[in-house]
N, CA, C and O atoms as a GROMACS GRO file, in nm:
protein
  548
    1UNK      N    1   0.041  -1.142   0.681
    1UNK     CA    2  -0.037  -1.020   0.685
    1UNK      C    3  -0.038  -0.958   0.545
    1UNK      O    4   0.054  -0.968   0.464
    2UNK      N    5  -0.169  -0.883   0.523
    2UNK     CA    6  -0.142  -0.825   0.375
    2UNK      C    7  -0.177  -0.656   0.406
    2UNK      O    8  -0.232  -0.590   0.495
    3UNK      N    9  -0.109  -0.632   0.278
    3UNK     CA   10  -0.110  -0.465   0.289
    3UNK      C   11  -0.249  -0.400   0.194
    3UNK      O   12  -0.297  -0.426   0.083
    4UNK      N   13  -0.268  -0.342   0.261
    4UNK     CA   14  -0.410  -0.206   0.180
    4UNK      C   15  -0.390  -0.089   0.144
    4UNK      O   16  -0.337   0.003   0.206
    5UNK      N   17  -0.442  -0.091   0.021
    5UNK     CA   18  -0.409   0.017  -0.038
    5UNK      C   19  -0.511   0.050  -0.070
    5UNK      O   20  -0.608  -0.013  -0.112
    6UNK      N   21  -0.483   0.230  -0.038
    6UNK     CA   22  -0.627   0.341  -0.100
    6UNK      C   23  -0.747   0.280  -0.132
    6UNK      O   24  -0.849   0.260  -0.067
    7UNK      N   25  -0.705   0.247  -0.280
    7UNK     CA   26  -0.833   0.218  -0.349
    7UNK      C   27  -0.977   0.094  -0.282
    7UNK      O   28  -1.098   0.086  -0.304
    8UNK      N   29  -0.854  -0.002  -0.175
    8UNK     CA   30  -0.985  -0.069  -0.059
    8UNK      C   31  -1.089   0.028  -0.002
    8UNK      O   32  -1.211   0.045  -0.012
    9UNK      N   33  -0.986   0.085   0.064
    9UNK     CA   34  -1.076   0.180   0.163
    9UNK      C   35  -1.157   0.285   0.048
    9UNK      O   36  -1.277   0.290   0.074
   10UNK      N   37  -1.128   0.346  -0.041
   10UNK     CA   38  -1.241   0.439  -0.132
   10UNK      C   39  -1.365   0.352  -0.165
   10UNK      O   40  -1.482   0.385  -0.149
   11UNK      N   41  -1.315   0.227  -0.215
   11UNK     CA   42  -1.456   0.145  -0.225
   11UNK      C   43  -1.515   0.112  -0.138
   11UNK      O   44  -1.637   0.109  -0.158
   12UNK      N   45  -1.461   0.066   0.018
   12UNK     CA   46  -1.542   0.016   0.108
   12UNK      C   47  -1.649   0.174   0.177
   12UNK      O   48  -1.706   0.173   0.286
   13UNK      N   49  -1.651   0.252   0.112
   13UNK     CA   50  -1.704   0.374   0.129
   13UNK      C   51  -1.774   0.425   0.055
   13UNK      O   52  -1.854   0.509   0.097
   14UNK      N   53  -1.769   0.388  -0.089
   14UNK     CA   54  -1.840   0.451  -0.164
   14UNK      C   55  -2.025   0.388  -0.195
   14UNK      O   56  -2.059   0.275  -0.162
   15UNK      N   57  -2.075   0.442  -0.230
   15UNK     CA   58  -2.206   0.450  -0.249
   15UNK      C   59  -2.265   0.473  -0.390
   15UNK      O   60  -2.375   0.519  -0.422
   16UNK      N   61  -2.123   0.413  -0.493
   16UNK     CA   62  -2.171   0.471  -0.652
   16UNK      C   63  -2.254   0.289  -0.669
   16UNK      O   64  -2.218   0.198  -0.593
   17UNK      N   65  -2.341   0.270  -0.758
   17UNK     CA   66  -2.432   0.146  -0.786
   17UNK      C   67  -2.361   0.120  -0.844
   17UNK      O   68  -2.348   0.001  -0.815
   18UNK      N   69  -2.260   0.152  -0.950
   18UNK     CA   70  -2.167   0.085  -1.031
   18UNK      C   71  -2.080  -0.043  -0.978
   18UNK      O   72  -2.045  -0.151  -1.026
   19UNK      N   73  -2.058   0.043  -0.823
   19UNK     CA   74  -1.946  -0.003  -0.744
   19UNK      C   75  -1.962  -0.113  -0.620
   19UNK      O   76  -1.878  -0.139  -0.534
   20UNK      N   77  -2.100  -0.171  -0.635
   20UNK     CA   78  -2.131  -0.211  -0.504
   20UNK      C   79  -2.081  -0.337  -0.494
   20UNK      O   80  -2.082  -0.371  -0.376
   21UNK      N   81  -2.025  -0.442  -0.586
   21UNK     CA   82  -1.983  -0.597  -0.554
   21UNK      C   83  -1.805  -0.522  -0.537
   21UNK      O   84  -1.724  -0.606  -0.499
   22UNK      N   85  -1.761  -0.414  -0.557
   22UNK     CA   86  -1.658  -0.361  -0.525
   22UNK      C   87  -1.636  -0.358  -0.376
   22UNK      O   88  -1.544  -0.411  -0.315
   23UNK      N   89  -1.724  -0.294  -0.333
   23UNK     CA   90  -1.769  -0.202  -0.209
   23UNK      C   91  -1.795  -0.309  -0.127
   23UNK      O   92  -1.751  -0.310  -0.012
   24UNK      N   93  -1.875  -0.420  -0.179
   24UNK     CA   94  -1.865  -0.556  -0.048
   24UNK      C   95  -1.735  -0.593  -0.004
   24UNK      O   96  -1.692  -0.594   0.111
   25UNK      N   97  -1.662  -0.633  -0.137
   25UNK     CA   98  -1.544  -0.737  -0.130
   25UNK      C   99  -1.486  -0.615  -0.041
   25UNK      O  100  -1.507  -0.636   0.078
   26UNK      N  101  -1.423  -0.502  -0.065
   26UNK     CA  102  -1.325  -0.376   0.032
   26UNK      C  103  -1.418  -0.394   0.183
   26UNK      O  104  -1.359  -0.382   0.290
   27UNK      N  105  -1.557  -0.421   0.179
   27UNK     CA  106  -1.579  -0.428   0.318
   27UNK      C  107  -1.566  -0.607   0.411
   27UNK      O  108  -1.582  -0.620   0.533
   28UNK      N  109  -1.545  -0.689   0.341
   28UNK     CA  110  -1.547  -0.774   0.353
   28UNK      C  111  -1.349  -0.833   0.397
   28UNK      O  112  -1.304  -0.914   0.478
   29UNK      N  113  -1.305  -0.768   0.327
   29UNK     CA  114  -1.132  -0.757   0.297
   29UNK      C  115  -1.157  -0.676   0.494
   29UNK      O  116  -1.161  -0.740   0.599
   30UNK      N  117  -1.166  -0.552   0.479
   30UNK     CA  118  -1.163  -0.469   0.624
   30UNK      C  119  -1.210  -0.518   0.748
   30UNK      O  120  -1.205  -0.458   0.856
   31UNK      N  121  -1.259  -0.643   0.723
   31UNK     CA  122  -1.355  -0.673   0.828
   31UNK      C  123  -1.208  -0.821   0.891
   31UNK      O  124  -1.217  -0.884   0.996
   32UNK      N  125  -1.111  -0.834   0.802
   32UNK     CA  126  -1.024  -0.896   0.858
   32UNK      C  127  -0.924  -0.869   0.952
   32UNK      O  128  -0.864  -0.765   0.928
   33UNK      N  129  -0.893  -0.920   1.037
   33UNK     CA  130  -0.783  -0.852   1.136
   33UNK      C  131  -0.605  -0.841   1.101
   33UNK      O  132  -0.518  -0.776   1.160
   34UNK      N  133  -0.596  -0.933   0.980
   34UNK     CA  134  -0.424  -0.931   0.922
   34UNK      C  135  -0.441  -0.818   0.808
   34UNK      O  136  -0.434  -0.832   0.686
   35UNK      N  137  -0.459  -0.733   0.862
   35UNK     CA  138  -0.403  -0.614   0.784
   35UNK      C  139  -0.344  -0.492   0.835
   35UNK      O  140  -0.339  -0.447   0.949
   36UNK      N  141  -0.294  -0.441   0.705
   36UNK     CA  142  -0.171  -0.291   0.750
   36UNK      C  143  -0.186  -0.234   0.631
   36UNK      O  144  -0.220  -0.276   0.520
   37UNK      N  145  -0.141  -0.091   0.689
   37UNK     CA  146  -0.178  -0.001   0.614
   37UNK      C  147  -0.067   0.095   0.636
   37UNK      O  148   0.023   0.065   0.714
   38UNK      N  149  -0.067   0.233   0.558
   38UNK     CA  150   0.060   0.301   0.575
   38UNK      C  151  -0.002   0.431   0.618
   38UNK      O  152  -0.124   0.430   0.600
   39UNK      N  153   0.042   0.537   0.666
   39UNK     CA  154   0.016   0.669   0.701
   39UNK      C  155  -0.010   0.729   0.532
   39UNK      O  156  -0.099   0.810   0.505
   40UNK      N  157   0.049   0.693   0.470
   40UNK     CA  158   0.016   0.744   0.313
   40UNK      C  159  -0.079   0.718   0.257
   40UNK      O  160  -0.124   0.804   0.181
   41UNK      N  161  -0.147   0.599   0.269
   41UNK     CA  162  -0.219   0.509   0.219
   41UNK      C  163  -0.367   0.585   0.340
   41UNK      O  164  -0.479   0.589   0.290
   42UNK      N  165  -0.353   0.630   0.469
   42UNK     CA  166  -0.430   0.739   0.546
   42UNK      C  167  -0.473   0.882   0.482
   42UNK      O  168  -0.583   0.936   0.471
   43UNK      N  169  -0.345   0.919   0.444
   43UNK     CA  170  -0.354   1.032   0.381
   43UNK      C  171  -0.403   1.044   0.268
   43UNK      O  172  -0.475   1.142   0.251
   44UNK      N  173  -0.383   0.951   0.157
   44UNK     CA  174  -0.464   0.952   0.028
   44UNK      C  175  -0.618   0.918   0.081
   44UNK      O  176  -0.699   1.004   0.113
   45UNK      N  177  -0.638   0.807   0.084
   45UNK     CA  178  -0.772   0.837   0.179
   45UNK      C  179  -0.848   0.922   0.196
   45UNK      O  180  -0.948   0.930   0.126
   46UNK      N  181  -0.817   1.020   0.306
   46UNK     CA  182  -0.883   1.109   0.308
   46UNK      C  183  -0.886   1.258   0.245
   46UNK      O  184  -0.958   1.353   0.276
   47UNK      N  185  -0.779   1.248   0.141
   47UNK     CA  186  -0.766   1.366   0.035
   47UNK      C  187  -0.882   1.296  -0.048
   47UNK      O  188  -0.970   1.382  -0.059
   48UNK      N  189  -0.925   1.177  -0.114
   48UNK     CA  190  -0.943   1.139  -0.195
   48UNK      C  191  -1.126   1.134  -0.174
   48UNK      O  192  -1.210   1.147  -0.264
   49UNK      N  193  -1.154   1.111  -0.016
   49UNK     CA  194  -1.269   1.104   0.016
   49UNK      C  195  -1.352   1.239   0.030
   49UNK      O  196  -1.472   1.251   0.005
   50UNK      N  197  -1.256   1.348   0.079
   50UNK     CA  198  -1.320   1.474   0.067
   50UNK      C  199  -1.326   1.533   0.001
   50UNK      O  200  -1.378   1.641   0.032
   51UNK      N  201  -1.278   1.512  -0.148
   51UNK     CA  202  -1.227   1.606  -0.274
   51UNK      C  203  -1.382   1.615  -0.323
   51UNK      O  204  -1.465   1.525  -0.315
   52UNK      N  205  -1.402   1.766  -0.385
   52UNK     CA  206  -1.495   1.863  -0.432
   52UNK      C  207  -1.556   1.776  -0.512
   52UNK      O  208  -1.678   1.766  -0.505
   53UNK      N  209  -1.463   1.680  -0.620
   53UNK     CA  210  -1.540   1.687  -0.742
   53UNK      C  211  -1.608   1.495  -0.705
   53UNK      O  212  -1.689   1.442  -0.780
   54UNK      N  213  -1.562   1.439  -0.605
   54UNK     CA  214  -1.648   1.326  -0.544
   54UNK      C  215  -1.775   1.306  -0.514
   54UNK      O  216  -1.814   1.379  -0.423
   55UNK      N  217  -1.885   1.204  -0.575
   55UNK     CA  218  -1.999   1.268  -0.572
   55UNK      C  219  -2.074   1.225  -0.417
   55UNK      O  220  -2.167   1.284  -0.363
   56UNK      N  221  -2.010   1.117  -0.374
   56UNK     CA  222  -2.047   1.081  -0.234
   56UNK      C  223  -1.931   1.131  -0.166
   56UNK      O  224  -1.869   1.031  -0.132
   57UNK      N  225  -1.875   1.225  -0.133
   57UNK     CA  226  -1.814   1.307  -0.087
   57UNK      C  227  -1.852   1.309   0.084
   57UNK      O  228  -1.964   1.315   0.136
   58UNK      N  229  -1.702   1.301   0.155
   58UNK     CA  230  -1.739   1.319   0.269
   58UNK      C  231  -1.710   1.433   0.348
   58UNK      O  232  -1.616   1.510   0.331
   59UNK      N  233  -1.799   1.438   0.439
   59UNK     CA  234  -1.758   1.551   0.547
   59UNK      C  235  -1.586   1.555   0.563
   59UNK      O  236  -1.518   1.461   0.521
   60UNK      N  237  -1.539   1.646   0.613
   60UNK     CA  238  -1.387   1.626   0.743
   60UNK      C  239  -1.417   1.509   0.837
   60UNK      O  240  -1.365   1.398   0.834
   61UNK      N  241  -1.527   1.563   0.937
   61UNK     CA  242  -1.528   1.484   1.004
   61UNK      C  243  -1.567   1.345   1.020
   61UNK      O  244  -1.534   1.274   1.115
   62UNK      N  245  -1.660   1.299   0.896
   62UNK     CA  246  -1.688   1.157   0.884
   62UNK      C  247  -1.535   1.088   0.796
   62UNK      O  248  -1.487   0.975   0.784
   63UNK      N  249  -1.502   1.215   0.752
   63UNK     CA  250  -1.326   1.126   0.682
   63UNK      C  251  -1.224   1.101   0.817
   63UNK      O  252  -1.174   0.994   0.849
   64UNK      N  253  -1.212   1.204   0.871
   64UNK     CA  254  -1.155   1.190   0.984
   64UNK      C  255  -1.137   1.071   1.110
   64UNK      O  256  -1.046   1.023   1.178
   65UNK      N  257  -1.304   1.056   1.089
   65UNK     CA  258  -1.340   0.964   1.202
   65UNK      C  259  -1.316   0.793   1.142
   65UNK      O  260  -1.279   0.687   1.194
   66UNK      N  261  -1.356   0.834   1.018
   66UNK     CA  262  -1.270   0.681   0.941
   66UNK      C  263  -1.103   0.651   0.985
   66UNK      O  264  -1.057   0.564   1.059
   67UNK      N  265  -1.035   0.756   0.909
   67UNK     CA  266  -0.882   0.774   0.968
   67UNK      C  267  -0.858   0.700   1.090
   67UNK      O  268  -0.782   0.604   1.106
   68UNK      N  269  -0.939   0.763   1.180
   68UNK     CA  270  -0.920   0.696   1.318
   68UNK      C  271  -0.923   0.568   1.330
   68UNK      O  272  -0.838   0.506   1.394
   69UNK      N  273  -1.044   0.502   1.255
   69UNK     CA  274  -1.074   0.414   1.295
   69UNK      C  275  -1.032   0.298   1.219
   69UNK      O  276  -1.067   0.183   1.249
   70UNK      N  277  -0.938   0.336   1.095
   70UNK     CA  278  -0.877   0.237   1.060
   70UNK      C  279  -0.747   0.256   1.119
   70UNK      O  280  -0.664   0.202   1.047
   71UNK      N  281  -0.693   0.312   1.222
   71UNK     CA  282  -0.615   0.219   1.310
   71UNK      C  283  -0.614   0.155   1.391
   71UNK      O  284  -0.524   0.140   1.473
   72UNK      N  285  -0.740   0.090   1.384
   72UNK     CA  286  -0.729  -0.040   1.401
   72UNK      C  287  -0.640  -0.177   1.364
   72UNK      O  288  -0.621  -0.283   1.424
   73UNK      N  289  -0.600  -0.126   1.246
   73UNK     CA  290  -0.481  -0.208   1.172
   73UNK      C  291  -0.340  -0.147   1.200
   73UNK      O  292  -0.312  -0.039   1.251
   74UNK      N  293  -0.261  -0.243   1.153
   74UNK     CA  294  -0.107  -0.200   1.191
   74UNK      C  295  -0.089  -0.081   1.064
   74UNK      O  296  -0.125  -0.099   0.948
   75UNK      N  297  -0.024   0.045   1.120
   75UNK     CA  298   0.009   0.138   1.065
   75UNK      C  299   0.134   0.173   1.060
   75UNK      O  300   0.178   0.213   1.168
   76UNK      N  301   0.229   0.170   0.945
   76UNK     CA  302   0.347   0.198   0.890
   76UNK      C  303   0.363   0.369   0.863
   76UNK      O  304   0.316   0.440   0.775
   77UNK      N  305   0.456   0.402   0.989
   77UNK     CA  306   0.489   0.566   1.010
   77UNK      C  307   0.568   0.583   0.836
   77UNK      O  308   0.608   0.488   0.769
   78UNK      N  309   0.573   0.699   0.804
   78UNK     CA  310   0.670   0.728   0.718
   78UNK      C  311   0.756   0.779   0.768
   78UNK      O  312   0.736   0.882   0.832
   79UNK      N  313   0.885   0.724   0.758
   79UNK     CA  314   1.010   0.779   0.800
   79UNK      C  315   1.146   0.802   0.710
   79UNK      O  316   1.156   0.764   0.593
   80UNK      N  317   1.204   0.841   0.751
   80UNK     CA  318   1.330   0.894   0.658
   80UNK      C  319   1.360   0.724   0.560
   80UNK      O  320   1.352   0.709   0.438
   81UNK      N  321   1.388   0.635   0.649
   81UNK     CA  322   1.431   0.514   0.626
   81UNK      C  323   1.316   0.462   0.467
   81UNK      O  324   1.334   0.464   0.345
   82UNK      N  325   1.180   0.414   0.577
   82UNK     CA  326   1.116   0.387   0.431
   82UNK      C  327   1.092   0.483   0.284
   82UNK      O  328   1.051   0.442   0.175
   83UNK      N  329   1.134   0.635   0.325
   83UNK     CA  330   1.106   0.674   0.215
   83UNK      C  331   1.215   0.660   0.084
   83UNK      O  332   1.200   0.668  -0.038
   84UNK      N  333   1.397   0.621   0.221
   84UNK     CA  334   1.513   0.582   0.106
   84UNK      C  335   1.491   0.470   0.078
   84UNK      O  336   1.547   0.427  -0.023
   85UNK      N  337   1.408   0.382   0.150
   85UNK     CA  338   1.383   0.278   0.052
   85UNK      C  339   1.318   0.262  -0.068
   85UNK      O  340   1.358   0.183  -0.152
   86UNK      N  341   1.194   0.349  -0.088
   86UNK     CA  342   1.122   0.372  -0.178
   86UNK      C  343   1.198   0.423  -0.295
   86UNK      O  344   1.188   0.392  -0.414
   87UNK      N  345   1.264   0.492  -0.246
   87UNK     CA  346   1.318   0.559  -0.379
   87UNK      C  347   1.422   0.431  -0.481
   87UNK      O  348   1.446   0.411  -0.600
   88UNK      N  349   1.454   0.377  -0.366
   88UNK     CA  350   1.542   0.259  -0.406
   88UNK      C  351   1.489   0.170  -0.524
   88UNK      O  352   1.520   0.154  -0.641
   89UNK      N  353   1.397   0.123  -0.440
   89UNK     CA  354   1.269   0.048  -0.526
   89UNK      C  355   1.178   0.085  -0.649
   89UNK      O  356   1.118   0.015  -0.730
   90UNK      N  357   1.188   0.198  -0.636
   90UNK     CA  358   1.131   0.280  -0.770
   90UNK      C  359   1.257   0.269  -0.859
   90UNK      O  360   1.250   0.192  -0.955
   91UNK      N  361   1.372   0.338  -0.838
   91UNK     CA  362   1.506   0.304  -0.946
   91UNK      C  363   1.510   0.126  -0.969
   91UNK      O  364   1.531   0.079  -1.081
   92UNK      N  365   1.489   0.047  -0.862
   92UNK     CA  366   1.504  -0.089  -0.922
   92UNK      C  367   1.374  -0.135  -0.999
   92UNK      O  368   1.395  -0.234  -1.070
   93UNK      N  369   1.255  -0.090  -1.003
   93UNK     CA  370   1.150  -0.170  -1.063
   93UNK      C  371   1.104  -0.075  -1.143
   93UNK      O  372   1.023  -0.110  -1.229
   94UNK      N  373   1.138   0.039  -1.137
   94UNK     CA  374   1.110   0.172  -1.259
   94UNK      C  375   0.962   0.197  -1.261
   94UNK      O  376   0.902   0.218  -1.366
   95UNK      N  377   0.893   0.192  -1.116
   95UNK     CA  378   0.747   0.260  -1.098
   95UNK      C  379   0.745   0.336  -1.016
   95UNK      O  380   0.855   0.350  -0.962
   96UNK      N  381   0.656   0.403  -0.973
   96UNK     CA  382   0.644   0.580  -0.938
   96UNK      C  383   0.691   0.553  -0.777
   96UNK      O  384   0.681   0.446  -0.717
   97UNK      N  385   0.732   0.650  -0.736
   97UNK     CA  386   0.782   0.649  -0.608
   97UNK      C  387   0.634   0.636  -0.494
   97UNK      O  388   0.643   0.585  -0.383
   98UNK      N  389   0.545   0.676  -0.535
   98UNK     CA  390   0.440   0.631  -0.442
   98UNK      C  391   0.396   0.474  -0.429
   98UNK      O  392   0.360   0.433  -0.319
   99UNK      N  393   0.398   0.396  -0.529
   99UNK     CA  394   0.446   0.267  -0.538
   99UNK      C  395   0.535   0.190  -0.498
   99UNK      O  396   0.525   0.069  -0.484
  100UNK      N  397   0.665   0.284  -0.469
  100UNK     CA  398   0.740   0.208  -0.445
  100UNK      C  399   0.701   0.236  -0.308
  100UNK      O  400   0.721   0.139  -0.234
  101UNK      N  401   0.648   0.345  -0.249
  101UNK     CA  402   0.632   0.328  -0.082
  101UNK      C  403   0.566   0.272  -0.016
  101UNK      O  404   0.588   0.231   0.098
  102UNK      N  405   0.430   0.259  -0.109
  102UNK     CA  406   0.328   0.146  -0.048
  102UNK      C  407   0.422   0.028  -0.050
  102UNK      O  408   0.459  -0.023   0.056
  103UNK      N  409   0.459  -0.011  -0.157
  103UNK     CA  410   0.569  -0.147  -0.141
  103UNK      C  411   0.648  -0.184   0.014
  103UNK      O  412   0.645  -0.277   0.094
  104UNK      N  413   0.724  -0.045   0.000
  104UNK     CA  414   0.836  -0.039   0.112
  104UNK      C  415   0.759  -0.023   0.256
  104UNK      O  416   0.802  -0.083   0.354
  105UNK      N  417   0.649   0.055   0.263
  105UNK     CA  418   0.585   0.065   0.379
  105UNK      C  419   0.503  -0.125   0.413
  105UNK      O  420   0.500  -0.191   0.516
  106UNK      N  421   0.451  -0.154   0.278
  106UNK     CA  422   0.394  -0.292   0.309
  106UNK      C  423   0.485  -0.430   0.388
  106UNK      O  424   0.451  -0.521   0.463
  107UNK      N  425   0.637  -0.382   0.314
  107UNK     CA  426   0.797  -0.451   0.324
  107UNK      C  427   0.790  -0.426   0.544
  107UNK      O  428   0.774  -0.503   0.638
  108UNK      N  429   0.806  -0.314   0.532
  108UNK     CA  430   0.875  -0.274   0.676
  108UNK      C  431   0.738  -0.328   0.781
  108UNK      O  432   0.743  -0.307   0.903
  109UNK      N  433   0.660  -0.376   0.738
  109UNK     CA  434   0.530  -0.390   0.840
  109UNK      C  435   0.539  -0.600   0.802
  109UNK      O  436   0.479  -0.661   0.890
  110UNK      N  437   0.581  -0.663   0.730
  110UNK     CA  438   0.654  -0.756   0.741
  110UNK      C  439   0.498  -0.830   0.633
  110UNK      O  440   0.457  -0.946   0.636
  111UNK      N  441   0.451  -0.730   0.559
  111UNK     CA  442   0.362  -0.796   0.464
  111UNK      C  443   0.378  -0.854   0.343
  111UNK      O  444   0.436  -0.792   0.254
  112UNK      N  445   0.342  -0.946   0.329
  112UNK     CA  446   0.407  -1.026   0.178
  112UNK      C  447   0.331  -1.017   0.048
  112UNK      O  448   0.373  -1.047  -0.064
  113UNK      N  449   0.192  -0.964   0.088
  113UNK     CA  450   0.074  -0.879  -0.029
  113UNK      C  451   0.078  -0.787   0.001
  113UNK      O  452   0.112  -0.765   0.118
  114UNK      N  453   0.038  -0.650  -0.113
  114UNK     CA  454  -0.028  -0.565  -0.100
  114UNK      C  455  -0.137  -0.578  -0.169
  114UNK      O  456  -0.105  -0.652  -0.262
  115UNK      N  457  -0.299  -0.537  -0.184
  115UNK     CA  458  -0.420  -0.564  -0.204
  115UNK      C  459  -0.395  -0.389  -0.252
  115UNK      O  460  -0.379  -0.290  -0.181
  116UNK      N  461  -0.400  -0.404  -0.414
  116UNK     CA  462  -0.454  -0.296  -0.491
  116UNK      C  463  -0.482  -0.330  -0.597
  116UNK      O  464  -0.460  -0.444  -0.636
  117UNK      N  465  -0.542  -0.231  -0.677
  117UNK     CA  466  -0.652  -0.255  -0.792
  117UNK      C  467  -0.531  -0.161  -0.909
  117UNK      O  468  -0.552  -0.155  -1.030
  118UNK      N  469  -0.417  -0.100  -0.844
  118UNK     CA  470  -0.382   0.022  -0.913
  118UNK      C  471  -0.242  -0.065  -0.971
  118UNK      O  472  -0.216  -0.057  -1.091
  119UNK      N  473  -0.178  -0.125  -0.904
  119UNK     CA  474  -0.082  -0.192  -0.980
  119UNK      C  475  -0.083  -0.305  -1.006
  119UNK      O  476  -0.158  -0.373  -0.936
  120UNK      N  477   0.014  -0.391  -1.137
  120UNK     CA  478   0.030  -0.489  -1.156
  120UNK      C  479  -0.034  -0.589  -1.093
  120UNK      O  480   0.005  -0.619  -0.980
  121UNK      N  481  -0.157  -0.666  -1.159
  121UNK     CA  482  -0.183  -0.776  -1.031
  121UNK      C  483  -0.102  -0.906  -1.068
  121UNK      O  484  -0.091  -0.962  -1.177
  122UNK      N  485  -0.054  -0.936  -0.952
  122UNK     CA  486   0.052  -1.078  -0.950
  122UNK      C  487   0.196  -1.029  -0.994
  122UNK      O  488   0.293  -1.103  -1.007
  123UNK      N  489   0.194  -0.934  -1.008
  123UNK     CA  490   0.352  -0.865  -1.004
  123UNK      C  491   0.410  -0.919  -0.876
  123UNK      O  492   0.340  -0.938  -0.776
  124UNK      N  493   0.585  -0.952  -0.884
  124UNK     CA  494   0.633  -0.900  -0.779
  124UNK      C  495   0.728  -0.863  -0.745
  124UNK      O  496   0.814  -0.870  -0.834
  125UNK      N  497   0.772  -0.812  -0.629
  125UNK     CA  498   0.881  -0.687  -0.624
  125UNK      C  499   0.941  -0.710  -0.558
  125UNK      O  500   0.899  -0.642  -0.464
  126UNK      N  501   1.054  -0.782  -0.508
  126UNK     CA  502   1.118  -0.787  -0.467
  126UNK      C  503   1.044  -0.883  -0.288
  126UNK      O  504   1.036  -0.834  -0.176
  127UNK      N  505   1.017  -0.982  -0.322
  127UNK     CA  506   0.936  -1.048  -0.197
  127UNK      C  507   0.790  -1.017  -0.143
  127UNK      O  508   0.722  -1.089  -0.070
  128UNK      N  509   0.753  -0.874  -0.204
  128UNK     CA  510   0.619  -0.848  -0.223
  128UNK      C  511   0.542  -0.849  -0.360
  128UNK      O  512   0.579  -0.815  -0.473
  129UNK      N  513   0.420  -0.902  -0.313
  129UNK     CA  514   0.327  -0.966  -0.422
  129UNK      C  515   0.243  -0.919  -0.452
  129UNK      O  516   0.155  -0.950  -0.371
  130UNK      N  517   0.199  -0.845  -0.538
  130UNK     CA  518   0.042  -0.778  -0.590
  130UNK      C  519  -0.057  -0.830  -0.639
  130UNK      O  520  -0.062  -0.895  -0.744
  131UNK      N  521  -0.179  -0.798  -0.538
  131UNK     CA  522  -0.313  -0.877  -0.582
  131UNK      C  523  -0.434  -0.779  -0.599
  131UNK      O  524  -0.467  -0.691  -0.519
  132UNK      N  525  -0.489  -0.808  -0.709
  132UNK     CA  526  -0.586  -0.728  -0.738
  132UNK      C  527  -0.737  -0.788  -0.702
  132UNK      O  528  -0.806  -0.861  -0.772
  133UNK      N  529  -0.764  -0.734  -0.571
  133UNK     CA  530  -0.890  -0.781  -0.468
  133UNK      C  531  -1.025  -0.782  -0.575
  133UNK      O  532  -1.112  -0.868  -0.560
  134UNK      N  533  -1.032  -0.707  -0.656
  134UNK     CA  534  -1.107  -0.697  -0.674
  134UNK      C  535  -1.145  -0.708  -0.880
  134UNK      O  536  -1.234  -0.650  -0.942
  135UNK      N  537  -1.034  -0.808  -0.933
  135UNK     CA  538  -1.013  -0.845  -1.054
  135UNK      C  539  -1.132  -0.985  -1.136
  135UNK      O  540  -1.138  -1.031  -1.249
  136UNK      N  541  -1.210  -1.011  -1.010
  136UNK     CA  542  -1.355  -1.067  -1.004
  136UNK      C  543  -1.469  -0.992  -0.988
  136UNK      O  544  -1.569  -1.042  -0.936
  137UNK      N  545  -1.467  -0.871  -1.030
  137UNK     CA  546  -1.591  -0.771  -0.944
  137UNK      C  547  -1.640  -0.716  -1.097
  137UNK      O  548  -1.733  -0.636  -1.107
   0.00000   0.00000   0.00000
């Protein structure tokens, strides 16, 4: 199974022309059933989709109704546990603690990729592997 991060889901949404062989591959990636995602990786999401200064900017409720509907995929709660892991993982690999949670949230959902554009591609961390989906686009 592989893990998703933010930046899939912002592209498989967006509507900038810059972005559209982006915007396939994130819809093309979503349209698979081995994926997981984290409640954080929810939450950026939809901070990121409704924010003011976004020019395809979404409603609440069309962000919302996304939210929903990407649980469809396995979703990693944040809990006390993964967040001491994160922190763990950030002191061992010395990157930002939101990194280290996508990591740790990708870890606890038993994924061996995470699929982002934002870190290291082909890094890896401790049994998880970073791929940048979209390093052909």
């Amino acid at each position: 199974m592989r893990f998703v991060d933010t930046n899939v889901l912002l592209y498989a949404i967006s509507r900038d022309p810059d972005e559209q062989r982006k915007a396939a591959r994130a819809n093309e990636l979503l349209s698979c059933s081995d994926m997981g995602l984290s409640v954080q990786v929810l939450q950026e999401f939809y901070v990121q989709a409704t924010r003011d200064s976004r020019a395809d900017r979404l409603t609440h409720e069309q962000a919302a109704a996304l939210v929903d509907s990407f649980r469809r995929f396995r979703v990693q709660e944040t809990t006390v546990g993964v967040a001491l892991a994160a922190m763990s993982r950030m002191q061992r690999f010395g990157i930002s603690y939101w990194d280290a949670a996508i990591l740790e949230a990708a870890s606890a959902l038993g994924c061996e990729v995470v699929l982002s554009e934002d870190m290291n591609d082909g890094q890896e961390y401790a049994g998880i592997r970073v791929e940048n989906p979209f390093s052909d686009c």
